[in-house]
C-alpha positions in Angstrom: 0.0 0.0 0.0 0.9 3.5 -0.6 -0.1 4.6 2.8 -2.3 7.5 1.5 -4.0 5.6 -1.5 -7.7 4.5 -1.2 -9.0 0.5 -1.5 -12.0 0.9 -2.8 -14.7 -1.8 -2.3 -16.5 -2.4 -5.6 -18.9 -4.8 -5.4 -22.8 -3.6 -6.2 -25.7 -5.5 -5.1 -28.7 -3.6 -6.6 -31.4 -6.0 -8.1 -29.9 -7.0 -11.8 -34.1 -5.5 -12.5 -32.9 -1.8 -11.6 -29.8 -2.4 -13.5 -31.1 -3.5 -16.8 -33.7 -1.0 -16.7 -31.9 2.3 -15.3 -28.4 1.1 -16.2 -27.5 3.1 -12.9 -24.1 3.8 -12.2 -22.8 0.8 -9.9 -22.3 1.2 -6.1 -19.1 1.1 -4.8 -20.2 -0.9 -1.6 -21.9 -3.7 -0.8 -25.7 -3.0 0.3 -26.5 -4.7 3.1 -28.4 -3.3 5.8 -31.3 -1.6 3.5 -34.3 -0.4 5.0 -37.1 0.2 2.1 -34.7 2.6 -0.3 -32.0 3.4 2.1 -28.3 2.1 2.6 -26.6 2.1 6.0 -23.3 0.3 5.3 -22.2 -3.2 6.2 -19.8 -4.8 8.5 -16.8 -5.1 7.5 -13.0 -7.8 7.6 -10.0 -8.4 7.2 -6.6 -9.5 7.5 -3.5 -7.6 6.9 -0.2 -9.7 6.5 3.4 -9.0 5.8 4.3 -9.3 2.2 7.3 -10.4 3.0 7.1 -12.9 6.0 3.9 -14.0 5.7 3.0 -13.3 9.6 0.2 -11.1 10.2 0.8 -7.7 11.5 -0.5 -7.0 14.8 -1.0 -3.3 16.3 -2.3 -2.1 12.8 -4.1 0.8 12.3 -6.7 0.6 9.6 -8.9 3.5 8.6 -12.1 3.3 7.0 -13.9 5.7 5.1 -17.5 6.3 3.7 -18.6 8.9 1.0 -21.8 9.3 -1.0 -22.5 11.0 -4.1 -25.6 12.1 -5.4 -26.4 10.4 -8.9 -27.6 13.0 -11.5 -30.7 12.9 -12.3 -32.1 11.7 -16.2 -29.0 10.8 -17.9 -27.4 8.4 -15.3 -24.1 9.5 -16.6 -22.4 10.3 -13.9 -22.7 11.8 -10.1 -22.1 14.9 -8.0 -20.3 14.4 -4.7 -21.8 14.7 -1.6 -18.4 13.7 0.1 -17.7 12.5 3.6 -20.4 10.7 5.6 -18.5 8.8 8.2 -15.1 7.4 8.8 -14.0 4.7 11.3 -10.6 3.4 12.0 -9.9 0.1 14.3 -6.4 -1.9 15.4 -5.5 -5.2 14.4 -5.6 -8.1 17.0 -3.3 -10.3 17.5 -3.3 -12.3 14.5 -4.3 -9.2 12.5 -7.4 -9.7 11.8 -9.7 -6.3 11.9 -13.8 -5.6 12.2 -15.5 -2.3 11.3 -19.4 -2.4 12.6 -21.8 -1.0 10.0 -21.0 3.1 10.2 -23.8 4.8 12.6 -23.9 8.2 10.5 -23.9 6.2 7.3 -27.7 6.5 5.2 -28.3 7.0 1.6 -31.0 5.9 -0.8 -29.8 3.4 -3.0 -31.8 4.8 -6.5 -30.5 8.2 -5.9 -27.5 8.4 -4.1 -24.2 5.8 -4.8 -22.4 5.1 -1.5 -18.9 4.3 -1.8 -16.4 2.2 1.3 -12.8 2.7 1.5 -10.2 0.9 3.4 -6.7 2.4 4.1 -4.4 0.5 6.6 -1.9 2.9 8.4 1.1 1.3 8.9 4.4 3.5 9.3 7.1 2.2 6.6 5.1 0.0 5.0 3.3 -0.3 1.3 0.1 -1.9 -0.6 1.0 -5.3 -2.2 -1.7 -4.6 -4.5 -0.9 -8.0 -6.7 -1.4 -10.2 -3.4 -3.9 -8.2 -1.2 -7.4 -9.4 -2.1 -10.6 -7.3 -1.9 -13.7 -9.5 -1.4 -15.9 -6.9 -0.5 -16.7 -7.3 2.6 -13.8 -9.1 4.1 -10.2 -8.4 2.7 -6.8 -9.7 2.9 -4.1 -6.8 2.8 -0.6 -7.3 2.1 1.3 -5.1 2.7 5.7 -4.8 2.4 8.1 -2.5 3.9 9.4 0.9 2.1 13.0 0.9 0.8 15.0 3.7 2.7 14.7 5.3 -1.3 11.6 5.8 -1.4 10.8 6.7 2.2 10.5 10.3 1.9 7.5 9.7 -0.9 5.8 7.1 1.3 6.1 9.6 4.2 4.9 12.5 2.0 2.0 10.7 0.9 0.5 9.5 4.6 1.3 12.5 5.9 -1.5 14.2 2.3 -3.6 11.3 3.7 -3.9 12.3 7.1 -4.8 15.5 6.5 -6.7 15.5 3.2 -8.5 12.6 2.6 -12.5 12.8 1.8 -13.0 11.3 5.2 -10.0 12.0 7.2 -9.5 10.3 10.9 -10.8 13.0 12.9 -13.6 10.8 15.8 -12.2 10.0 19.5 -10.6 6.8 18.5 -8.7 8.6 15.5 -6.9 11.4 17.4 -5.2 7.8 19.5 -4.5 6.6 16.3 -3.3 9.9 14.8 -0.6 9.8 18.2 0.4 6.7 17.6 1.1 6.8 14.5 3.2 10.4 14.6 5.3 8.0 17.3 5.5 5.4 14.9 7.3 7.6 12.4 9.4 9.2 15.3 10.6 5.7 15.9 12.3 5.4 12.5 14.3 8.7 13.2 12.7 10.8 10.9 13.8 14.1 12.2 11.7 16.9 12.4 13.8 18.6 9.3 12.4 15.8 7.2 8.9 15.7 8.1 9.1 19.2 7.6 10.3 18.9 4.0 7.8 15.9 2.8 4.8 17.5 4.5 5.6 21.4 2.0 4.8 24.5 2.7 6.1 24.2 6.3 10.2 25.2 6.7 11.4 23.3 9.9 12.7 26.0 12.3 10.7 29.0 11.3 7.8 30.5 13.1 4.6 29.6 12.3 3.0 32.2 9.4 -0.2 33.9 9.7 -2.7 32.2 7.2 -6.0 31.8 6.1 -5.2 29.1 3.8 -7.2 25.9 5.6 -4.6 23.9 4.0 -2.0 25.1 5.1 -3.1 25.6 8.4 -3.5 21.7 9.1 0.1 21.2 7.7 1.8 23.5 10.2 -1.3 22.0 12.6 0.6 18.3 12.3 4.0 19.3 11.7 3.7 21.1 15.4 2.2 17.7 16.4 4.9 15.5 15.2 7.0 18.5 17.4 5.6 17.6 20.3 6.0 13.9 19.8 9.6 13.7 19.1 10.0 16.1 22.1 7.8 13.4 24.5 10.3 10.6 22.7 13.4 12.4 23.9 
């Protein structure tokens, strides 16, 4: 896995009736849960495993998020975002198996609205093995192998986008720990401050904090004064 990139779960299970009549775009979750025309998500499982040893990976942080689109109406053709409707994130046990409950801020009408599931596990040095992980919808097997000391400052870069930018990003009670723990996780590997700094952009390590009314910037300096503090507590 590229820690910031999306698993989408593509598997649609409106009537084969409403799809040879309306041709509607397909859903990009599984509808389980439906209550007359409305979806409200679906349990979901997993696995994740080390590429490389073939263990399971304990510990894990996975994320999950959910997003719905409004279909446009007459020509089917396509959709207009609605964007975030809940986000989860759980840890993996010890055998690395992981469970999401159906999401309790999740409903949508499945004629008008496609609901779409994403799973993103956040794992500190460590990649997608998108040739060996296995989406089955509702329960998953994800493979995931360690970043080369190359390519670190791109895998870094790219959680760190995640974290902050993501349609759903972890923001609930149990996703601040996770958030933590995972800032420790990179502090661990010795990334220094200077480096965070220079993968996360528009942030110069050692400088006082600009006045801005960018948003986006704002949450950069916002988590690069985070990471801060945690190398601080580390010392």
């Amino acid at each position: 896995m590229k820690v910031f990139w999306r698993t989408p779960m593509n598997r649609d299970r409106v009537g084969s009736f409403f799809r040879r009549i309306f041709r509607l775009v397909p859903i990009a979750l599984v509808l389980s849960g439906i209550t007359g025309c409305t979806a409200n998500g679906f349990v979901v499982t997993g696995k994740v495993i080390d590429g490389e040893t073939g263990k399971p990976i304990p510990n894990a942080w996975v994320h999950q998020e959910w997003t719905v689109s409004r279909r446009i109406a007459y020509n089917w053709n396509g959709s207009t975002t609605r964007g975030c409707a809940d986000e989860q994130v759980t840890k993996t046990d010890a055998k690395g198996k992981f469970r999401f409950e159906k999401p309790p801020r999740l409903h949508s009408s499945v004629i008008w609205e496609s609901t779409g599931a994403y799973l993103t596990p956040l794992i500190p040095g460590y990649e997608l093995d998108y040739d060996k992980s296995k989406d089955g919808g509702e329960s998953h097997q994800v493979v995931v192998v360690r970043v080369s000391p190359e390519q670190r400052s791109v895998w870094l870069r790219k959680l760190q986008i995640y974290l902050l930018f993501t349609p759903c990003p972890p923001t609930g009670a149990n996703s601040v720990i996770a958030k933590e723990e995972i800032l420790r996780s990179i502090a661990a590997m010795k990334v220094s401050p200077a480096e965070f700094a220079a993968a996360l952009g528009y942030v110069s390590h050692g400088m006082v904090r600009p006045t801005s009314n960018d948003p986006a910037i704002s949450r950069r300096w916002d988590l690069y004064e985070q990471y801060l503090r945690v190398v601080g507590d580390e010392k």
